[in-house]
C-alpha positions in Angstrom: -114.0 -46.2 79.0 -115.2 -48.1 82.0 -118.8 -47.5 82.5 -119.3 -49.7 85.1 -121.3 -49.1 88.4 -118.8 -49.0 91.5 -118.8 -50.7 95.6 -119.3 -47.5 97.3 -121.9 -45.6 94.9 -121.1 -43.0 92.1 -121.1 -44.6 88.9 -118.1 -42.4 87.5 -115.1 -40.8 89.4 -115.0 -37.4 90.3 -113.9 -35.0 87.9 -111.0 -32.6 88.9 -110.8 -29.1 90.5 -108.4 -26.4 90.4 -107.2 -24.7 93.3 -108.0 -21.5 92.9 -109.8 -21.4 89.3 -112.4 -18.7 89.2 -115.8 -19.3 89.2 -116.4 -19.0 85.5 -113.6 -21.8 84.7 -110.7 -19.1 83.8 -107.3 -19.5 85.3 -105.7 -16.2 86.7 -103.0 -14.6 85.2 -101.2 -14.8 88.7 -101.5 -18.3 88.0 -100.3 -19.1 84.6 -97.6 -15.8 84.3 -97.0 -15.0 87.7 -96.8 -18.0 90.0 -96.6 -20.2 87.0 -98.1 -23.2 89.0 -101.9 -24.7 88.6 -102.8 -27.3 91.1 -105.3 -30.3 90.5 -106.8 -32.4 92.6 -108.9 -35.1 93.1 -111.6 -35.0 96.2 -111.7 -38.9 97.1 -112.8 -42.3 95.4 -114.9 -44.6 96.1 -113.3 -48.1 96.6 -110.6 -47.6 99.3 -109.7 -50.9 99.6 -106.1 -52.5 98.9 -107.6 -53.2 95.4 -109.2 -50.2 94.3 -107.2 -47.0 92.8 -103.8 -48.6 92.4 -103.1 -45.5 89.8 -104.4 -42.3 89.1 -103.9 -40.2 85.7 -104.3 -36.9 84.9 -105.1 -36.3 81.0 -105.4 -32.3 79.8 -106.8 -32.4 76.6 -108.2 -28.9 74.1 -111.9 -28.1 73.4 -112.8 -30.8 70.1 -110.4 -33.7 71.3 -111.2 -36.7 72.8 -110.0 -38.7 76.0 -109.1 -41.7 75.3 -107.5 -43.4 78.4 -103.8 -44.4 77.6 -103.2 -41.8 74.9 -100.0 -40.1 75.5 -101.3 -37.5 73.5 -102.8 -35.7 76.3 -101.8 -37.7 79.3 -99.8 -35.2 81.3 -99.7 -37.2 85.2 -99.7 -40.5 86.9 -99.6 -41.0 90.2 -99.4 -44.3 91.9 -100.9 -45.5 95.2 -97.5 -47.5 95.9 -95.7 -44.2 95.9 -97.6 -42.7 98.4 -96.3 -42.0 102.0 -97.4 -45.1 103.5 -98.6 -46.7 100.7 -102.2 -45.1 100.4 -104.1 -41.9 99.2 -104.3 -39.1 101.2 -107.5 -37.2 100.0 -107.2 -34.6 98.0 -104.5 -35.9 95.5 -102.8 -32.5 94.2 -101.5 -32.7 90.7 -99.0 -29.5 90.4 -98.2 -28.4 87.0 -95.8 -26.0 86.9 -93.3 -23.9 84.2 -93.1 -25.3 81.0 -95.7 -28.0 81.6 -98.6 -25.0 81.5 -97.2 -24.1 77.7 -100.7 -25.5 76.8 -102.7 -22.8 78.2 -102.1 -20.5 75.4 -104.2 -17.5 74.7 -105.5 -17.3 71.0 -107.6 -14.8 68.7 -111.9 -15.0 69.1 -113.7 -12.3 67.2 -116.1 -12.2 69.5 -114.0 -12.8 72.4 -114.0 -15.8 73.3 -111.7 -17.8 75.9 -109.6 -20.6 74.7 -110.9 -23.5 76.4 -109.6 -26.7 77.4 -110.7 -29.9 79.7 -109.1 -32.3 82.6 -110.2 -35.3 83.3 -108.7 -37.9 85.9 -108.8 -41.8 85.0 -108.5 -44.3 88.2 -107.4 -47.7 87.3 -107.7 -50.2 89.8 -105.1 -53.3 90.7 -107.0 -55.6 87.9 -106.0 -52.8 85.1 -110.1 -51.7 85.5 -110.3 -48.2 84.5 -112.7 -45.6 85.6 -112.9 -41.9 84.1 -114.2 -38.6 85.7 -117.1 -37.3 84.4 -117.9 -34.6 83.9 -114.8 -33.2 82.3 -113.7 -29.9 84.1 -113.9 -27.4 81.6 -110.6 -25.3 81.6 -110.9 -21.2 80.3 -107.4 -19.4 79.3 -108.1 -15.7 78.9 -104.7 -13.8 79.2 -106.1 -10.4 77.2 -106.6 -6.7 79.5 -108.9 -5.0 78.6 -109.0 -2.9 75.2 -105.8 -5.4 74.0 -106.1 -7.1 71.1 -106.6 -11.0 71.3 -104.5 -12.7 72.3 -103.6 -10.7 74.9 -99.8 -9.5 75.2 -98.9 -8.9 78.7 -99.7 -6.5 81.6 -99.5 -2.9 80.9 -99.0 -3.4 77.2 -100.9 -3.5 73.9 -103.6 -0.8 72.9 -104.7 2.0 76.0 -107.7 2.4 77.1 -109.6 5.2 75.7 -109.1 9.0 77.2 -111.8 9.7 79.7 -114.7 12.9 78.1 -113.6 16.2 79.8 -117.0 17.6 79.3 -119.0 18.9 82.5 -115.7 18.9 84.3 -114.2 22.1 85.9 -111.2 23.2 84.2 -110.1 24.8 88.0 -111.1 23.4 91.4 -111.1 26.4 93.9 -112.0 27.0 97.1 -115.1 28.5 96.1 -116.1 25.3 93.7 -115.0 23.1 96.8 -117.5 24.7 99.1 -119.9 25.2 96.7 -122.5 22.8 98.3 -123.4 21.5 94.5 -120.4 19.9 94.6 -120.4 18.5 98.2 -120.6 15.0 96.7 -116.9 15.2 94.9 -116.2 14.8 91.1 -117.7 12.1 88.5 -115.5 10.7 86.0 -117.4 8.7 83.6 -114.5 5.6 82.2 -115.5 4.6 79.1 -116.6 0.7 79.0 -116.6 -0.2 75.4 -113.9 -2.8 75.6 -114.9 -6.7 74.7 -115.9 -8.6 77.3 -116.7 -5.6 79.7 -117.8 -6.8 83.5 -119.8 -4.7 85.3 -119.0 -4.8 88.9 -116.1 -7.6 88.1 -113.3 -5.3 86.0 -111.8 -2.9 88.5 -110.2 0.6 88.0 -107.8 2.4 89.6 -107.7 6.0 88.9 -105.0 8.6 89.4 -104.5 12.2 90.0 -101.0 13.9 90.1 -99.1 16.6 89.0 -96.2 14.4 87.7 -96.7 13.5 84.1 -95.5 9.6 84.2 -97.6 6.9 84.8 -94.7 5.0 87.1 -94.7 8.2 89.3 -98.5 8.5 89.0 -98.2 4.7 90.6 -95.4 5.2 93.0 -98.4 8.0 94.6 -101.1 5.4 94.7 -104.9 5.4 93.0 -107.1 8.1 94.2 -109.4 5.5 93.3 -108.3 1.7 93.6 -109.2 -1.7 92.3 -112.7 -0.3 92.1 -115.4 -2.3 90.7 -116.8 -0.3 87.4 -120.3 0.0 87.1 -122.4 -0.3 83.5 -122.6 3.3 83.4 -118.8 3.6 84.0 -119.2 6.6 86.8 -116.6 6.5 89.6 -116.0 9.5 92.2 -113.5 11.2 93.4 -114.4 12.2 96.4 -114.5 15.9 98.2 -112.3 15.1 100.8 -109.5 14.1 98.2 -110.3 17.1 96.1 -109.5 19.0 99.6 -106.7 18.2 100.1 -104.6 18.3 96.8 -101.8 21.6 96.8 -102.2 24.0 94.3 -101.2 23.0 90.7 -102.2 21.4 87.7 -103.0 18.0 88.0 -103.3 15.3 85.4 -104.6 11.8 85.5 -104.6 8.4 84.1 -106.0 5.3 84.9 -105.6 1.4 83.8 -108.5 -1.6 84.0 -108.1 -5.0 85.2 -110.2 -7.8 84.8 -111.4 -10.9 87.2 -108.6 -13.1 86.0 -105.6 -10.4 87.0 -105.2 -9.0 83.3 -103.9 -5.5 83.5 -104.6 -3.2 80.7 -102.1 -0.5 79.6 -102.8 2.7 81.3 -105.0 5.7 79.6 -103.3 8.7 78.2 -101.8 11.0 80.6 -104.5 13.9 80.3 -104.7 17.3 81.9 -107.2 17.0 84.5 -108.0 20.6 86.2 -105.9 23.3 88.1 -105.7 23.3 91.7 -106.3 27.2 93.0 -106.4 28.1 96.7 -108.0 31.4 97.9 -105.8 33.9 99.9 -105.0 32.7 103.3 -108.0 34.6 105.4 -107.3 37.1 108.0 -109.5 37.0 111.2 -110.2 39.9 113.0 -111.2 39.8 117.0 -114.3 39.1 118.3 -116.4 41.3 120.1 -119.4 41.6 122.9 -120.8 45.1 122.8 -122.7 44.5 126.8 -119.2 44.7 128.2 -118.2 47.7 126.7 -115.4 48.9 124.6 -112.5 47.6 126.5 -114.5 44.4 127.9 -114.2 45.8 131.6 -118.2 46.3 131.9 -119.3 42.6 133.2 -121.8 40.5 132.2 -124.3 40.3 135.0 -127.9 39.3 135.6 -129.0 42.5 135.2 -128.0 42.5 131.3 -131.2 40.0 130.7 -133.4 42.1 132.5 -134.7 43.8 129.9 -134.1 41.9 127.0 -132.9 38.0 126.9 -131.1 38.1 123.5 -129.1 41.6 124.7 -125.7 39.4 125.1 -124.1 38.9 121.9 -120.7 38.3 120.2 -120.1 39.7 116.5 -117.4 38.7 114.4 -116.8 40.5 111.8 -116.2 38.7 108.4 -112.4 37.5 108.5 -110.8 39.0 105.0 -110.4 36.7 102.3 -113.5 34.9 103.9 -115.7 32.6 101.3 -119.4 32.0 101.5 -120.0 28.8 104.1 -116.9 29.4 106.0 -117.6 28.2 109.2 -117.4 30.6 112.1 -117.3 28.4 115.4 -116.6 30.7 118.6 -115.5 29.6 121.9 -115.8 30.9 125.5 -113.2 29.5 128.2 -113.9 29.9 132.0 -111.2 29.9 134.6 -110.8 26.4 134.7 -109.9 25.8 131.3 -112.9 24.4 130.3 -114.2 25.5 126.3 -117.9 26.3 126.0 -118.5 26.6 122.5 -121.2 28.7 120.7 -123.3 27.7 117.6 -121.2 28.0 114.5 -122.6 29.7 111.9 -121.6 30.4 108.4 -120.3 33.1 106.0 -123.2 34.1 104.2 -123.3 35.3 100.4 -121.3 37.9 99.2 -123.1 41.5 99.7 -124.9 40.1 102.6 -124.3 42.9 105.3 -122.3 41.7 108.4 -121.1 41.3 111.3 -122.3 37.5 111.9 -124.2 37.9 115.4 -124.0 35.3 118.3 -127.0 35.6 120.9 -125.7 34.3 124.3 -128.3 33.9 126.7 -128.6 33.7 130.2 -128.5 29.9 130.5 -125.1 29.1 128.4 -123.8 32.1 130.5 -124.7 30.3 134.0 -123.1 27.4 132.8 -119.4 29.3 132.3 -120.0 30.7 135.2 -121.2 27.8 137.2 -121.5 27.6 141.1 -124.9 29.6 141.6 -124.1 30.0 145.3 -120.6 31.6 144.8 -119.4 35.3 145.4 -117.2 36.0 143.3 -117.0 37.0 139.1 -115.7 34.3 136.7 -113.4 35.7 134.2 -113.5 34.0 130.8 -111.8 34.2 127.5 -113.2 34.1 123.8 -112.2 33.7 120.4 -113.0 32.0 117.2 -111.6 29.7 114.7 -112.8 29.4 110.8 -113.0 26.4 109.6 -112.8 25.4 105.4 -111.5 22.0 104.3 -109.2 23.1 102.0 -107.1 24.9 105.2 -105.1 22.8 108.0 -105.1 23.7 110.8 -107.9 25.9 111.0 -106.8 29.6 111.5 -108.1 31.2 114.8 -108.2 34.6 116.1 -106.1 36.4 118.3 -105.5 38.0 120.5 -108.0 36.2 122.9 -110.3 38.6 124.5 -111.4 38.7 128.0 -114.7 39.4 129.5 -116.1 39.1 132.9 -119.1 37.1 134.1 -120.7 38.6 137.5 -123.9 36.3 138.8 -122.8 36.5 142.2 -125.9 38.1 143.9 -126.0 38.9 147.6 -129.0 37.1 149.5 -131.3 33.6 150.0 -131.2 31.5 147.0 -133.2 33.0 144.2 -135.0 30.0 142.1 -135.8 32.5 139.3 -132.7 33.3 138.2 -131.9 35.5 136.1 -135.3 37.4 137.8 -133.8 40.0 140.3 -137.4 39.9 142.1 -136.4 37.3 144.8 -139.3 35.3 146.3 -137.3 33.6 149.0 -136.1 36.6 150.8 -137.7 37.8 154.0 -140.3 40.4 154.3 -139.0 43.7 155.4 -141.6 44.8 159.0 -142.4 48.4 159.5 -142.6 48.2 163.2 -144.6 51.7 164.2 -143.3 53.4 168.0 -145.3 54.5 170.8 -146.7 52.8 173.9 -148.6 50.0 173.3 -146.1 49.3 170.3 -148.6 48.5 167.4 -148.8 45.0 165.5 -145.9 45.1 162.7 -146.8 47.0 159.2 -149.6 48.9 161.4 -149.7 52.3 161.6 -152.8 53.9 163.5 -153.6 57.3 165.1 -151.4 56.3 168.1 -148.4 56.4 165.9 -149.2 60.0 164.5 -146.3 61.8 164.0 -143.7 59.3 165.1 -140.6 57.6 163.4 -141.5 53.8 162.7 -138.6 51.3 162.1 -137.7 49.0 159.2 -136.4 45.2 160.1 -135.2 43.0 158.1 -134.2 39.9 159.5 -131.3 37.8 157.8 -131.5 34.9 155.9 -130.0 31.6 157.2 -128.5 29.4 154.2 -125.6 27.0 154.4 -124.8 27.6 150.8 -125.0 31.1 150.9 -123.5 32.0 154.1 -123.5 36.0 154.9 -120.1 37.3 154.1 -120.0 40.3 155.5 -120.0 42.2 152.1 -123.7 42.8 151.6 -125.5 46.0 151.8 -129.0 46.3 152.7 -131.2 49.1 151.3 -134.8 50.2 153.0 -137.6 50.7 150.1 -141.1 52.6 151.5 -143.5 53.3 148.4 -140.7 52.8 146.4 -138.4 55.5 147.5 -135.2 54.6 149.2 -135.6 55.3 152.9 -132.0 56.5 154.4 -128.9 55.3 153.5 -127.8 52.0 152.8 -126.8 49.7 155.6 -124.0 47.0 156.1 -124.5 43.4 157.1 -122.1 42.2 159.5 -120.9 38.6 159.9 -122.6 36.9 163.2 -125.8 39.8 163.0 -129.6 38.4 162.7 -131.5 41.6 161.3 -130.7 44.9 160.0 -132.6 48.4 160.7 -133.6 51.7 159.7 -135.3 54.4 160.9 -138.3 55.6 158.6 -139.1 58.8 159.6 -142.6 60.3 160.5 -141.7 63.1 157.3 -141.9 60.6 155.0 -144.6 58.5 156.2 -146.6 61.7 155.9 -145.8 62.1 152.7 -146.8 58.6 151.7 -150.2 59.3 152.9 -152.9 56.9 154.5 -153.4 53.4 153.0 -155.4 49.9 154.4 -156.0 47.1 152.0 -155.8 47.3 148.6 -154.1 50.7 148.8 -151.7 49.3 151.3 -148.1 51.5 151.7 -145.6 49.1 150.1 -142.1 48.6 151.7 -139.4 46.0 150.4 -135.2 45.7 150.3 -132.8 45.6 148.3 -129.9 43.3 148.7 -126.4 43.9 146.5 -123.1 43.5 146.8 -121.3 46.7 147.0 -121.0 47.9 143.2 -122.8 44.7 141.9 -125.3 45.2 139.6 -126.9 41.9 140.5 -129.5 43.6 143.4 -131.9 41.5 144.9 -135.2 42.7 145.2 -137.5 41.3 147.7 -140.8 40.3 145.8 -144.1 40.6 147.4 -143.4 43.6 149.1 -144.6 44.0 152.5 -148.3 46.0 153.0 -148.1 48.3 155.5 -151.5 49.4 157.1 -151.4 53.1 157.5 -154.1 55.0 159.0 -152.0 57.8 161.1 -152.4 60.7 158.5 -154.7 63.5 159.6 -155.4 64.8 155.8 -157.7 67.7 154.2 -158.5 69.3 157.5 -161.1 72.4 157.9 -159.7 75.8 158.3 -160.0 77.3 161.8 -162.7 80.0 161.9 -163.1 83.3 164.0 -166.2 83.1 166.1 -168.4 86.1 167.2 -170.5 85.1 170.1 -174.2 84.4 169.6 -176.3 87.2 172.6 -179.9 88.5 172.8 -181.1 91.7 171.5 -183.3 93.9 173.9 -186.3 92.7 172.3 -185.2 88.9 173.8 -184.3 87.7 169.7 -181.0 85.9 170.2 -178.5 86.4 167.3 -176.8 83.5 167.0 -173.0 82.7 166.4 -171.5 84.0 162.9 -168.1 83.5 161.5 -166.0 86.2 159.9 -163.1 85.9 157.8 -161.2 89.4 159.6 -160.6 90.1 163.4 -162.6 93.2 164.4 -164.0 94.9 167.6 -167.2 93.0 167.7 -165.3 89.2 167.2 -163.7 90.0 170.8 -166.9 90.9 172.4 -168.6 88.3 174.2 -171.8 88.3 177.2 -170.7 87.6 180.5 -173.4 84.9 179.9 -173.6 82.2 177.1 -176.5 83.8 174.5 -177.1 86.2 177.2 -177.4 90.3 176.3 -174.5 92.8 176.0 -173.9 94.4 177.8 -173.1 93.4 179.9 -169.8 92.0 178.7 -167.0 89.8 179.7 -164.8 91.9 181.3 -161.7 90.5 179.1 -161.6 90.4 175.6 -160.7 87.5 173.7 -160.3 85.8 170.2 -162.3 82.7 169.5 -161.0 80.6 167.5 -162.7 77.5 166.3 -161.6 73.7 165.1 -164.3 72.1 163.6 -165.0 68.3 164.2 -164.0 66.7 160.9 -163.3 62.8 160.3 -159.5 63.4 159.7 -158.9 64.6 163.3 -159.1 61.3 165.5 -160.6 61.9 168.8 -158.0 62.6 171.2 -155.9 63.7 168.5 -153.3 66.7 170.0 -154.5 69.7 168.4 -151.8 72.7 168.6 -152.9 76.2 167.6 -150.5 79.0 166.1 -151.2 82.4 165.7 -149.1 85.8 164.8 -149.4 89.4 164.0 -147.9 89.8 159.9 -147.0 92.6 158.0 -148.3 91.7 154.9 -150.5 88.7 154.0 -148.3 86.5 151.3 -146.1 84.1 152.4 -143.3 84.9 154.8 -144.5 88.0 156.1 -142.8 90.0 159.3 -143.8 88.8 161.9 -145.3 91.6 164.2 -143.7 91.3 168.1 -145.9 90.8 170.8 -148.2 88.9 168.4 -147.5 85.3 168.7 -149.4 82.8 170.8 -149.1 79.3 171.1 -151.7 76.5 172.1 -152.7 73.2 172.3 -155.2 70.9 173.4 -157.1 67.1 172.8 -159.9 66.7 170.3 -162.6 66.2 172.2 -165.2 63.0 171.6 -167.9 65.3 170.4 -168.3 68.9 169.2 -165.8 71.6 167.7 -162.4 72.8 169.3 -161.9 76.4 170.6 -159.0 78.3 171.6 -158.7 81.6 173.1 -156.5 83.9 171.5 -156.1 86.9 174.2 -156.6 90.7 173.4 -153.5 91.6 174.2 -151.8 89.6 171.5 -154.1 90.9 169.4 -154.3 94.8 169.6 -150.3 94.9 168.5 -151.5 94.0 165.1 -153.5 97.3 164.7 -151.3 100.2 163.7 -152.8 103.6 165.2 -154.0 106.4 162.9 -150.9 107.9 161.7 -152.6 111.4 161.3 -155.6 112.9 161.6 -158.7 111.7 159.5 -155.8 108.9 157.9 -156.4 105.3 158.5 -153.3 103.0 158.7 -152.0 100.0 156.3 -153.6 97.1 157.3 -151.8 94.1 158.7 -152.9 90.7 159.1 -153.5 87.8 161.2 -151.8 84.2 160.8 -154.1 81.3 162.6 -152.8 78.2 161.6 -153.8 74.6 164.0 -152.2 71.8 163.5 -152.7 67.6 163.9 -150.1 64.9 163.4 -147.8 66.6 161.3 -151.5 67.9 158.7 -151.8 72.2 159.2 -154.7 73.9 158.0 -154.4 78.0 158.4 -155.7 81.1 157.1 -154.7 84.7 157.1 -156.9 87.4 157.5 -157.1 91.2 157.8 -157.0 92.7 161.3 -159.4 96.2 161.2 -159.5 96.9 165.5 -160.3 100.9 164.6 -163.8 102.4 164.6 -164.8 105.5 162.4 -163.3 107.8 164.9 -159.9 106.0 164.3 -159.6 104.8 168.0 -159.5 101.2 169.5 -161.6 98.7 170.0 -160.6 99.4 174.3 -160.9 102.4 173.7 -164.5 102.8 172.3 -165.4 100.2 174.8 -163.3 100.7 178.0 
């Protein structure tokens, strides 16, 4: 062996390499039985020059011989510089040994295992006859036994099976209910036993099979469920869910076969029963349903449905038959455009949980089905739902589609709030009061006493929401609708009521806090989407004459003989001595006035405004309750201002009074007594009383009479 140091650096020529030779030093079986070709080669030399490596040998030689440069023993190659195209190396030099020449590479018995093992080495020899060996030797491993075969190995697919996988902890059947079962959401684990010699972790690979055909070559001709997977030390591989899903009904069985890092295949495992395969009845799905739009869905869904509670919109489905528990329920809502808007799915719940499965839909996924805000017009959609399960394709769906109707078209400015139907943007409603000067809007003072005021709304002005000519207006005064609704027409600026004197009297006085409220409403005709303008207006209203003072009969104050001056008394019946009067203020009587009168009297009171119209009423009746005969002859009529200071007093003449009287209908017989009706009133506000009329003396004669 030449030994000697080398122009160019190594001391000893490089030892050979294998193309393809795993990492441990074994050959592949696709190498020795297969392709039946092993290439060598040698990565350069050193001394290039004309003299250097005139011939290269390849020696192959078994574990416990020796090279020995020359032998023919174990010389197997020689390749010569001289033959080479050109006449010089081209780096690497491949030695192929092919067929026959591999008979070397033999598998043979270990009992613990072991590979057979054999060694290359190259020797250079230079022009001179020099020699120069590779060191080290390339060690050489020949391993042609699968795994559970008995060394040495005797082919692929042959020779002892592996053992049977345990069927402990496994499910005999695989059902719908096991597959949804979330326990189980991670597949099956089979455990492959891993007691073999030589066992890999992570280098020998499985492939795994499940089928309902009972030979391994049709197991095969179906493909691995789980191929050319690496087996860990614990031996666990899965079979996933998704592959579990989607196997048809059946029994299955399965098998499996090993194969190492050098291509050895083992024989496959028995063919075993695995599980049964068991799908649930197909499930049947009922419709859907959304109680708000009634029972044949013509009721829309409108703004007003979220007024009084946000979560009122909802779908229920009941559970589909044949259902399982975690179905998934996914609902979907289609506008008019096509477009699907789906709901939140939810899932079938355990069994005995009550049902239906409840879908709130609240204002804001309605507004996006509906979309354009601004528009006029309903959006009509359809809904259904679909189940979905692994184990079904495609997923069933319900039918027919239902239809429902979406209606946020609401007549009016833009409302920001939707979907409030209080609208801050729309315009204050006035309450313009009449008379002469007309009075500031929402301002109604003495001067407007008893007159009509009018209600304007002026119209809004919005590109996007121009008026259509479909809106209808509706007056609002202290919350009671004032009239009857109006019509906008295209082109007009304002709208108008009359709100009549009636009802502001009703309403009563109010100024400040206690302000008469007015407002409109704003709808499309049959829409329940009606705009409500929010603040209300405040009407001022301080036109009411309220709680007046009943009008009082006056006898006249006069002085006695004696110069004592009775004064001025009130009575609460007409008799002789309340129509005689002094022909002087507090003067005696007599003398009297030569005609006799009635006084009546209006005292001042803070509810009748000075100047206020004061108009007196008074008639003879039969009877005093309500809606008594009037006597004829009886009626008089009066009226006059309030005056800046002091009562009101009318004059009620004799003659209209005396009718009232009955005469005695007999001697010594006084007659029924009727009754006197004095009512006054002030802007719109009566006060009255009724009172007895007694004009006979003791004799049974006239008040004229006694006193001509």
């Amino acid at each position: 062996m030449n030994m000697q140091a080398k122009t160019g650096g190594g001391a000893l020529a490089l030892p050979p390499t294998i193309v393809d030779q795993l990492a441990d030093g074994r050959l592949t079986y696709q190498q020795l039985k297969v392709d039946k070709k092993v290439t060598f080669q040698l990565a350069d030399v050193d001394d290039k020059t004309p003299d250097g490596a005139h011939q290269i040998q390849l020696y192959i030689f078994p574990e416990g011989a020796q090279l020995i440069p020359g032998d023919p023993t174990y010389l197997v190659d020689t390749k010569l510089k001289a033959s080479q195209p050109g006449g010089d190396w081209t780096f690497p030099v491949s030695f192929d040994r092919t067929d026959t020449q591999l008979s070397i590479f033999v598998d043979k018995f270990s009992a613990s295992g072991d590979y057979n093992k054999f060694f290359a080495a190259f020797v250079i020899i230079d022009v001179y006859g020099n020699l120069d060996n590779s060191q080290p030797h390339l060690e050489i491993l020949i391993d042609l036994t699968a795994q559970w075969q008995r060394q040495p190995g005797t082919g692929n697919g042959t020779g002892n099976r592996p053992l049977q996988i345990s069927l402990t902890g496994l499910p005999t059947v695989i059902d719908d209910d096991w597959l949804n079962n979330p326990a189980n959401a991670g597949g099956l684990n089979i455990t492959i036993p891993t007691g073999w010699t030589k066992f890999e972790p992570g280098l020998d690979l499985v492939n795994f099979f499940i089928s309902q055909l009972t030979t391994f070559t049709g197991m095969q001709g179906e493909g691995a469920v789980v191929a050319d997977f690496p087996v860990p030390s614990d031996g666990v591989i899965n079979i996933s869910l998704v592959i579990l899903q989607a196997l048809k009904d059946g029994a299955y069985f399965s098998s499996y076969n090993l194969k190492d890092a050098a291509g050895n295949i083992s024989n496959n495992a028995p063919i075993t029963l695995l599980f049964n395969r068991v799908s649930a009845p197909a499930p049947v799905l009922g419709i859907p349903r959304i109680p708000a739009t009634g029972i044949n869905g013509q009721t829309p869904i409108t703004l007003a449905s979220f007024k009084s509670d946000p979560d009122a919109v909802v779908m229920e489905i009941d559970f589909p038959t044949n259902s399982l528990q975690d179905d998934r329920i996914l609902p979907h809502i289609m506008d008019s455009k096509g477009i699907v808007h789906d709901l939140a799915e939810q899932t079938i719940p355990a069994p005995g949980t009550a049902g239906p499965l409840k879908f709130v839909i609240d204002y804001a996924f309605w507004a996006v089905v509906f979309g354009d805000p601004n528009r006029d017009t309903e959006e009509q959609v359809e809904y259904w739902y679909e189940l979905i399960r692994s184990t079904i394709t495609p997923n069933p769906v319900s039918t027919p589609q239902q239809f429902a109707t979406v209606d946020f078209a609401y007549a009016g400015d833009e409302q920001p709030n939707l979907p409030e139907l209080e609208n801050p943007n729309a315009i204050p409603v006035i309450v313009q009061g009449g008379g002469t000067p007309v009075p500031a809007p929402n301002t109604l003072g003495p001067a407007q006493a008893g007159l009509d005021a009018t209600m304007i709304w002026n119209l809004w002005t919005n590109p996007l929401r121009p008026i259509t000519g479909r809106e209808i207006v509706t007056f609002f005064y202290q919350g009671k609708q004032v009239g009857q609704p109006v019509g906008v027409q295209v082109g007009a600026t304002r709208v108008t009521t009359r709100l009549p004197w009636a009802e502001i009297l009703l309403e009563g006085n109010g100024t400040g806090a206690t302000a008469r409220e007015a407002y409109i409403v704003v709808s499309y005709p049959g829409s329940s989407n009606a705009m409500t303008q929010t603040p209300v207006t405040r009407v001022n209203v301080t036109a009411i004459v309220i709680n007046l003072p009943a009008p009082k009969i006056v006898v006249s104050a006069f002085r006695t003989p004696t110069g004592a001056v009775v004064p001025e008394s009130f009575l609460m019946s007409v008799n002789c001595p309340c129509l005689d009067h002094p022909a002087v203020a507090n003067g005696p009587m007599p003398p009297y006035e030569a005609t006799r009168r009635l006084r009546i009297r209006v005292e001042r009171d803070a509810n009748i405004p000075t100047g206020a119209t004061v108009a007196l009423k008074f008639e003879g009746r039969t009877t005093n309750g309500v809606g008594g005969t009037v006597i004829p002859n009886t009626p008089f009529t009066d009226s006059k201002p309030m005056p800046a200071t002091g009562p009101l007093e009318f004059n009620v003449p004799y003659t209209n009074v005396r009718p009232i009287q009955l005469p005695s209908p007999g001697p010594g017989q006084r007659p029924a007594t009727q009754y006197a009706y004095i009512e006054y009133g002030v802007n719109g506000i009566t006060a009255s009383v009724i009172v007895p009329v007694a004009l006979l003396n003791s004799s049974l004669v006239y008040c004229d009479q006694n006193r001509p």
